[in-house]
N, C-alpha and C positions, 0 to 999 in steps of 0.2 A: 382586438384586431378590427380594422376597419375591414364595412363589407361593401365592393365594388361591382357595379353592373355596367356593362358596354348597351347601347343602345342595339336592338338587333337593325338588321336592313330595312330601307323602304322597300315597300311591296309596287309603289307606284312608277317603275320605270327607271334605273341606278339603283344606286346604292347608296346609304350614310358616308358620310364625309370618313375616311375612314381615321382613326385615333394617331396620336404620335407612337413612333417604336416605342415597346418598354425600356423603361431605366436597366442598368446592370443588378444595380441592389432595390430589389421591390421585396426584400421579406417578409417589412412588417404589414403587411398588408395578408390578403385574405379574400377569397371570389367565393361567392354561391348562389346557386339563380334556383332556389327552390321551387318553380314553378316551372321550370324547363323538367327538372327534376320528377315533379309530377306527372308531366306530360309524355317526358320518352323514358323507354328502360337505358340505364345506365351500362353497356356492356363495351367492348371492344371496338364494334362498330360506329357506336356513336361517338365514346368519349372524348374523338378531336373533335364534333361540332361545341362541344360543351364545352370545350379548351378555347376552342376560336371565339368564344362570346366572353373571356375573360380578360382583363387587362394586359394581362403578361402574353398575348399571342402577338405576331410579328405580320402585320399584313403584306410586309414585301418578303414573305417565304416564300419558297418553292412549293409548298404545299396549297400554297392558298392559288397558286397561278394552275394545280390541278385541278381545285374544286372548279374554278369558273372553269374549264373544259369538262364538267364534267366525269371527273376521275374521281375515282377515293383519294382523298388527301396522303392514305400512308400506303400505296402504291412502289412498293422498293423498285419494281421491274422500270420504272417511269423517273421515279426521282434520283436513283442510281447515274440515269444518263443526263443530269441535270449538276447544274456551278450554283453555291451561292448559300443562304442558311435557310437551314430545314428542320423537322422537328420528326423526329422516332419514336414509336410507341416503344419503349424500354423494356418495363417488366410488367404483369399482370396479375392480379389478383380479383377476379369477379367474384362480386360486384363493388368490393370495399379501396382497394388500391390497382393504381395506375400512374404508372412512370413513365413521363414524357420528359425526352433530351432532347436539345436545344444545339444543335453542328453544324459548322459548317462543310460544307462539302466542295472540296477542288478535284474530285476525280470519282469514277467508279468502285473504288477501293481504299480511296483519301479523305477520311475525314477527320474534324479536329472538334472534341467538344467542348461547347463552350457554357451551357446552362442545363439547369433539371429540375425538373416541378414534378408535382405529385399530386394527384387527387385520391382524397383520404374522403369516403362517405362522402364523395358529391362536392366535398369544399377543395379548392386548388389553392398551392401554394407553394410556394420560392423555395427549394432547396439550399441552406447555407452552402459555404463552401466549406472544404474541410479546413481552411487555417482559420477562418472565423470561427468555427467549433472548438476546435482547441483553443483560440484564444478566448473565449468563454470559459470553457470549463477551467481554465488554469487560473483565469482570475476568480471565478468562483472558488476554486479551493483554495488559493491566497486568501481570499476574505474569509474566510472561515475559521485556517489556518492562524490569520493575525488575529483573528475573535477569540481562539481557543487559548492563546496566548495571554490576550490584555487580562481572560477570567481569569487564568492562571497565576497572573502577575498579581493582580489586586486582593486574591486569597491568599499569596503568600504576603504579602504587606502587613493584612491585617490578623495573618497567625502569629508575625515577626513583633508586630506591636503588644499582642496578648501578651508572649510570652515576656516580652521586653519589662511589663509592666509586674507581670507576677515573680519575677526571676528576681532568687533572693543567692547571695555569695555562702556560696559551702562550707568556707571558714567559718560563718556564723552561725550556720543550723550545729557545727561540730563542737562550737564553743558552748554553746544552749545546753547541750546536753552532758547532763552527771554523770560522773563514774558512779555506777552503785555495787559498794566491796559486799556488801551480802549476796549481791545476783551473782557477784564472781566468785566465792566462796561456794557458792552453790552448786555453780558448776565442775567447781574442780570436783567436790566431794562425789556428783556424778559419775565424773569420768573415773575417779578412783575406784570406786564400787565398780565399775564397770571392766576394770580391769581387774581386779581381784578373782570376778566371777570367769575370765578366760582362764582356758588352761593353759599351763605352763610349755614356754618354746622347745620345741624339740632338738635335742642335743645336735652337735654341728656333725655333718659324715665324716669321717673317718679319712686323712691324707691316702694316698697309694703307697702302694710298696717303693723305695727307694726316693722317697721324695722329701726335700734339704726346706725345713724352714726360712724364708728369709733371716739375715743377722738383724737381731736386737741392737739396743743402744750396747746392752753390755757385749755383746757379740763384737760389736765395731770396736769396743776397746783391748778386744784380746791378742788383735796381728801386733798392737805395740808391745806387748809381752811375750809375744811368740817369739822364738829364733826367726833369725834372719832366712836361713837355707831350708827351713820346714815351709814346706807345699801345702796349699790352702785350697779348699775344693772348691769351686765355683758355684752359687749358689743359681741352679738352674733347673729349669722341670722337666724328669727324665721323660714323661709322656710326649710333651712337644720338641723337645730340644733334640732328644736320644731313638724318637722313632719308633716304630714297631716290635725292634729287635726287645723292648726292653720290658715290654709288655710281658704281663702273669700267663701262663698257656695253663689251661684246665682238663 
């Protein structure tokens, strides 16, 4: 950042020519008068003389038409009854921060802000506005965002090409490889021993009381040799079909 000094006053009778209004946008810029710095304590009292020696101050304020009478510049009781733009001591932090706003003022209770500087350790500077801050930070994360992307892209490229180059067809590795009937002789005779050494399944439980196997093949061919008028029992499970009544009582 550039670093800018205002001429102070002639001592010989007027004043210096006084500078042009500042621009809206002086961001990039930057004021520090280290030698003023040296000279007076930086606190509350002073910090509009040390604001009024920087580029960014407004010589046709209402503060500056107190000083020539003699007044403290940030005099509320004085500048309240006063039209036109003025400048606020904002917020405080002795001796490191200081907030000065930039308003205009149409009434004793009507003001409209329009600018805010800060003095950060002695150096004064331009507060952005809040759309220019977000519009920073969003293109900063866009470029970032499209960085993280193009690395992303270009590692999968050259993973797509390894593999492209190593990548052999499945049919061929299946076709390469022999059957070998002694490995599979081997393992059947495993499993068989293996099953020899289990023990034998345990017999199946036992039907319930009054309960009708399904018909056989040969079962199915008995109704054609059966009389016509002989009744046939319906082959159903007394448990679920017949209900509780049919149930063993112990």
């Amino acid at each position: 950042m550039a670093m800018q000094q205002v001429a102070p006053r002639s001592m010989e009778g007027g004043a210096a020519p006084a500078p042009a209004p500042p621009g809206t946008d002086m961001t990039g810029i930057c004021f520090r008068d280290q030698l003023w710095l040296n000279s007076y304590p930086l606190d509350r009292n002073l910090v509009f003389d040390y604001f009024a020696l920087s580029p960014f101050y407004d010589w046709t304020c209402n503060n500056e038409q107190l000083r020539m009478r003699s007044i403290h510049p940030l005099d509320l009781s004085h500048l309240s009854k006063m039209t036109g733009t003025e400048y606020m001591l904002n917020e405080v932090m002795e001796p490191h921060l200081f907030v000065i706003r930039k308003q205009k003022r149409d009434g004793p209770e009507k003001v409209t802000p329009m600018l805010t500087y800060y003095v950060l350790d002695g150096s004064i500077y331009q507060a952005p506005q809040l759309c220019n801050v977000f519009a920073a930070r969003i293109g900063r994360a866009l470029y970032y965002i499209s960085k993280a992307f193009t690395t992303a892209a270009s590692k999968l490229e050259k993973i797509g090409y390894v593999d492209s180059e190593n990548e052999t067809p499945l049919e061929s590795k299946v076709s390469k490889e022999a059957i070998d009937f002694k490995e599979v002789k081997r393992v059947d005779h495993i499993l068989a021993s293996l099953q020899r050494k289990l023990p034998p399944a345990p017999p199946p439980p036992p039907f319930p009381d009054g309960y009708i196997p399904p018909p056989t093949a040969e079962a199915e061919k008995g109704p054609e040799t059966q009389q016509a008028g002989e009744p046939q029992q319906p082959s159903v499970d007394p448990i679920l079909d017949q209900g509780p009544a049919k149930r063993m009582r112990f």
